[in-house]
C-alpha positions in Angstrom: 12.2 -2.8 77.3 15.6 -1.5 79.3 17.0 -4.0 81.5 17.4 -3.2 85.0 19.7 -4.3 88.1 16.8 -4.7 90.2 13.4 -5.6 88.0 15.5 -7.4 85.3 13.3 -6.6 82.2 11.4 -3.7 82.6 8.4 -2.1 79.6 8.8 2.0 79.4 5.7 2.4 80.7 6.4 0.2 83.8 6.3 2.3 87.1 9.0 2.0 89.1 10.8 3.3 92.4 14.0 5.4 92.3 16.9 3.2 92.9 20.7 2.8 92.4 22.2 -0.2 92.0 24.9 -0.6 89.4 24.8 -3.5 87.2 28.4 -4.9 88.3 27.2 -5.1 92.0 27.5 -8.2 93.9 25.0 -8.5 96.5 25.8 -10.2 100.0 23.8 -13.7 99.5 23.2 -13.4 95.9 26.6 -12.8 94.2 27.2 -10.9 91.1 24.0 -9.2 89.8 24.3 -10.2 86.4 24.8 -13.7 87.1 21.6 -13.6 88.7 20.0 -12.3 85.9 21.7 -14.5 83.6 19.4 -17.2 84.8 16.5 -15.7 84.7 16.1 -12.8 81.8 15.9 -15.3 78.6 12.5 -16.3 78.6 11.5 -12.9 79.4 13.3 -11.4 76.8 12.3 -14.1 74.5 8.7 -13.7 75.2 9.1 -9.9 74.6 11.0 -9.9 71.2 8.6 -12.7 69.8 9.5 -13.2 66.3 10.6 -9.5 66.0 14.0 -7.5 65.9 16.2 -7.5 69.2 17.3 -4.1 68.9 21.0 -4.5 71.7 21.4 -1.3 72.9 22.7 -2.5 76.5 26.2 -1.1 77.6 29.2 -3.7 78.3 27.9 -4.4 82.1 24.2 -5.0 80.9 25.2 -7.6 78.3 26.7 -9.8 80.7 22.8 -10.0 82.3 22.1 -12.3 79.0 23.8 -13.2 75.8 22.0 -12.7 73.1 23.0 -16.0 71.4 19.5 -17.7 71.3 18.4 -14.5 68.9 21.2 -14.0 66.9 20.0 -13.9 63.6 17.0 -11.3 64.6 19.5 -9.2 66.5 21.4 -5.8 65.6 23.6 -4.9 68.4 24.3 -1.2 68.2 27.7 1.0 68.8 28.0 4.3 68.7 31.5 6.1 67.1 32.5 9.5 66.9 34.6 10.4 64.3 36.9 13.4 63.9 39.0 14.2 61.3 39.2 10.3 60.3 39.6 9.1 63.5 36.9 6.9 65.2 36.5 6.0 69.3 33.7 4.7 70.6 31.3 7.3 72.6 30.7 7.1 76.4 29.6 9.7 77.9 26.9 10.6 75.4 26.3 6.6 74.5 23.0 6.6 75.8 21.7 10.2 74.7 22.8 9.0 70.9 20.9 5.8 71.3 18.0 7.4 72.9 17.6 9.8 69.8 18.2 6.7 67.2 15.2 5.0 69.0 13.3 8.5 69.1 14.0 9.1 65.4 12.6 5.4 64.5 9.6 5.7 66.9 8.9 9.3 65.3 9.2 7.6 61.7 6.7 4.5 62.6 9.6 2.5 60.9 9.5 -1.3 62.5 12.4 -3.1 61.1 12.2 -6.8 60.9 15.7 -7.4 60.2 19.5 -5.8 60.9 19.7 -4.9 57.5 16.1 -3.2 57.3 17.5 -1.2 60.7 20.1 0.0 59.1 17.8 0.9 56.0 15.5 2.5 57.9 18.3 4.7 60.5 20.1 5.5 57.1 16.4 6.6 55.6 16.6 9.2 58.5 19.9 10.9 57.9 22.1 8.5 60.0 25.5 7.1 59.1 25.3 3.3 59.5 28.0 0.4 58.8 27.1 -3.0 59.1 29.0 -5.6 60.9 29.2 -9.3 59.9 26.2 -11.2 60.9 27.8 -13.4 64.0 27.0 -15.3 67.2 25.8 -12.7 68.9 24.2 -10.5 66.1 24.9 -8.1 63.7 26.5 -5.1 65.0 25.5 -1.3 63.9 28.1 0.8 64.1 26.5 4.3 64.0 29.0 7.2 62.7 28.6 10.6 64.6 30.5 14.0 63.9 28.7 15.8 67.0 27.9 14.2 70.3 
């Protein structure tokens, strides 16, 4: 599911109209948008994982929509580094194409990961360079090494 300023929680197959509303808005009458959503998403989100893996690949504005507390310990919150010549900074501009193919890749491969650690297994299984984070409130973060972006 990708979380969006204005449907909230929305499944890939959902059909939806063009729009462009940035996740840091604040709306005349409503406020912030992600305080909004902050209220509303957790069940949702909830009710979507289930007992599976909460896989975070939400940028810094999406993550204030909901905290992924309640999930913690069944969620792998993903960065993405490039490294050159020893020297790691976290991508931007091509954030979401490098998640996009690590969610490809796994999709293509049929794995399903239960577990952080059985992401990583599986990401590493398919060529990626994966360091794991300690386990914390929020999750486990994945810190996925890149040489080309």
């Amino acid at each position: 599911a990708v979380t969006s300023s204005v449907f909230g929680l929305v499944a890939l197959s959902d059909r939806i109209p063009a729009y462009r509303l940035s996740g840091d808005a604040s709306l005349p009458g409503l406020g912030p948008i992600a305080g909004h959503w902050r209220t509303h998403l957790g069940p949702a989100i909830e009710a979507t994982v289930g007992n599976g893996l909460l896989v975070d690949l939400r940028s810094g504005t999406y993550q204030n929509f909901w905290r992924t507390e309640p999930l913690a310990k069944r969620t792998a919150t993903v960065r993405v580094l490039h490294e050159v010549n020893g020297v790691r900074k976290v991508v931007s501009h091509f954030n979401k194409a490098t998640k996009g193919r690590l969610v490809r890749a796994l999709l293509e491969d049929g794995a399903a990961p239960r577990t952080p650690t059985g992401l990583t297994e599986a990401w590493r299984d398919l060529g990626w360079s994966v360091e794991v984070g300690t386990p914390g409130k929020t999750g486990t973060q994945l810190d996925v090494i890149v040489t080309e972006i």
